[in-house]
C-alpha positions, 0 to 999 in steps of 0.5 A, a space after each residue: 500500500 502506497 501513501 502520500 505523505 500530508 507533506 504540506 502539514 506543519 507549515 501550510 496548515 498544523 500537523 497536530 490532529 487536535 489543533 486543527 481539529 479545532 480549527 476546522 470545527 471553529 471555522 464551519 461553526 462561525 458559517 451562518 445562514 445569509 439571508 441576504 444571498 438565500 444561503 442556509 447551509 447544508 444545501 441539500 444536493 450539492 454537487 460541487 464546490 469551489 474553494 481556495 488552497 492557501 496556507 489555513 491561516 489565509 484561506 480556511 476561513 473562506 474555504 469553510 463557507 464551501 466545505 460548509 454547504 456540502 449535505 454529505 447525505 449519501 456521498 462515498 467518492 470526492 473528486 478533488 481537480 487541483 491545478 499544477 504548479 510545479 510541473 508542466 501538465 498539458 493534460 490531467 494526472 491521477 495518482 500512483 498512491 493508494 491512499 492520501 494521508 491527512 492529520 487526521 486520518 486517511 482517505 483512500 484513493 478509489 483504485 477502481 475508478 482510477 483505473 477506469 480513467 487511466 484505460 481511457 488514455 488521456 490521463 498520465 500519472 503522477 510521480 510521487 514527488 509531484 504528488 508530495 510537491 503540489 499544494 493544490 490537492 492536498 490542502 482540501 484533504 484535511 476539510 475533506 476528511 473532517 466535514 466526511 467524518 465517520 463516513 466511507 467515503 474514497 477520493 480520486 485526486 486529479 491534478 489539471 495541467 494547462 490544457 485550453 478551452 477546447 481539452 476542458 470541455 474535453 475532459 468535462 465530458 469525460 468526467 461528467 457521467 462521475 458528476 451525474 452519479 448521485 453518490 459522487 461530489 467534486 471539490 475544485 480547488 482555486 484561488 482567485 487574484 494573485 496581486 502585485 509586483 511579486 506576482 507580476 500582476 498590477 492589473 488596475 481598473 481607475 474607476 469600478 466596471 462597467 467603465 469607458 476608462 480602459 484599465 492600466 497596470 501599475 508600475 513602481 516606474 510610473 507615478 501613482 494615478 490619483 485614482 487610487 484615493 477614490 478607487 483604491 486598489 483592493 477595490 479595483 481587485 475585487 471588482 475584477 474579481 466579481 467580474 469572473 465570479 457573475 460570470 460564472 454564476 448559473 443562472 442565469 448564464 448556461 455552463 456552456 455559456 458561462 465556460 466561453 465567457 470566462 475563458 473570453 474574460 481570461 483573455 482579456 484581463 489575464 487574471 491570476 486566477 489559478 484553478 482557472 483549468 479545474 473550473 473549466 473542466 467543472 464547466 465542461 462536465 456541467 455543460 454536458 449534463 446540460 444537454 441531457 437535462 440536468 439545470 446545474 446552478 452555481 451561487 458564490 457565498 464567500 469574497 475575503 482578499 488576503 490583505 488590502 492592497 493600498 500601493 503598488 509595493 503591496 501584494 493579495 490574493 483573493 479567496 472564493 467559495 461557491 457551490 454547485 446544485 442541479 
């Protein structure tokens, strides 16, 4: 039996079982029912989730608002898509590993599924050092393994690379009879904006969208536009963000709609949105089950930004969580 190690635990998130217990519990127990965005947590029939993969400290506030919304009520196997950030991957990867290990206990790799989609010959597999390196996956695991407590359930990890439109849609087909299955949930892990020099991100809007003015990237190099005193920067990063976020909301855009427009949207802002392939491939599952009569519907319940960036000197990345019903 082949186990990946929780490589990220003690340094992204804490290795001790009872402390992040703790912390988990704490960060589901504050979600509350929003009246004003119709979110009563557990929403019965939950398909998907998207949530971000930041260090705890950063994102498992936010991420809490997804794992949250999940009626674990019959589930046994969780998908989890994660982008690569270490490897180059013009496809998806599935994993050598029997079972992934977490702080607070294992999950078991479902080794029948995995290799139904190997025999399909368009996944690769990934080597155990690539597996170990990538966050992506692994920060999911620990919720993943807490909000299924007690439960049997088994994952199937699959690591996206940087396909285009065309293998998304591609490899949604291909996922989207897992999807349909009434046992079955994914979790897609993404964060959103990632700002600022280190990053090579400075992508700025001088007043909030819709707007004649086109948007600027900032530069240390060029003076700061007096803008930013009425239309700061974290706000312009939210509005870009939100951008992405309707665009992805269903309805009252399709899958199918919804896919093309974000991927238009990509192209013009360049967001650094870096689960931008995991989300494409929900969509293309999404827009399969669509033409056989499924009306999937996709809300966002939670917006946090790491900090606010006031100057160009400053940096964030941005944190969302959404949930997907049919």
């Amino acid at each position: 039996m082949s186990s990946r190690q929780a490589s990220h635990a003690d340094s992204w998130y804490t290795g001790n079982a009872g402390r992040l217990d703790r912390e988990l519990s704490d960060w589901l127990e504050a979600v509350k029912p929003d009246t004003e965005i119709d979110y009563a947590p557990p929403v019965p029939g939950t398909k998907a989730i998207i949530a971000p993969h930041a260090g705890y400290s950063y994102s498992g506030p936010a991420a809490a608002w997804a794992y949250k919304s999940i009626d674990t009520t019959g589930i046994k196997l969780v998908f989890v898509l994660g982008p690569s950030h270490h490897v180059y991957l013009d496809g998806c990867a599935l994993t050598k590993c029997t079972q992934y290990e977490t702080p607070l206990g294992v999950l078991p790799i479902d080794i029948e599924t995995t290799r139904e989609l190997m025999k399909t010959g368009q996944f690769s597999e990934m080597d155990l050092q690539t597996d170990e390196d990538e966050h992506s996956i692994e920060m999911h695991l620990p919720y993943v393994r807490k909000v299924f407590e007690g439960k049997d359930i088994s994952v199937i990890p699959i690591l996206v690379g940087a396909i285009n439109y065309d293998k998304e849609v591609e490899y949604g087909k291909l996922l989207a009879p897992y999807l349909a299955r009434d046992d079955t949930i994914f979790v897609v892990s993404s964060d959103f904006c990632h700002w600022g020099l280190r990053f090579q991100y400075t992508f700025y809007y001088p007043n909030p969208p819709p707007s004649s003015t086109p948007p600027i990237r900032l530069s240390r190099a060029e003076p700061s536009p007096a803008s930013l005193k009425g239309h700061p920067i974290h706000a312009s990063i939210s509005a870009l963000d939100h951008e992405a976020m309707e665009l992805l909301t269903l309805p009252p855009f399709t899958a199918s709609q919804a896919h093309h427009e974000f991927a238009d949207y990509l192209a013009r802002t360049k967001n650094t949105i870096c689960g931008r392939h995991p989300i494409g491939v929900l969509l293309g599952a999404l827009a399969t089950l669509e033409q056989r009569g499924k009306a999937p519907k996709l809300k966002w319940v939670r917006y946090e930004q790491s900090s606010p960036c006031v100057t160009v000197k400053d940096s964030s990345v941005s944190y969302a969580s959404a949930f997907v019903t049919f």
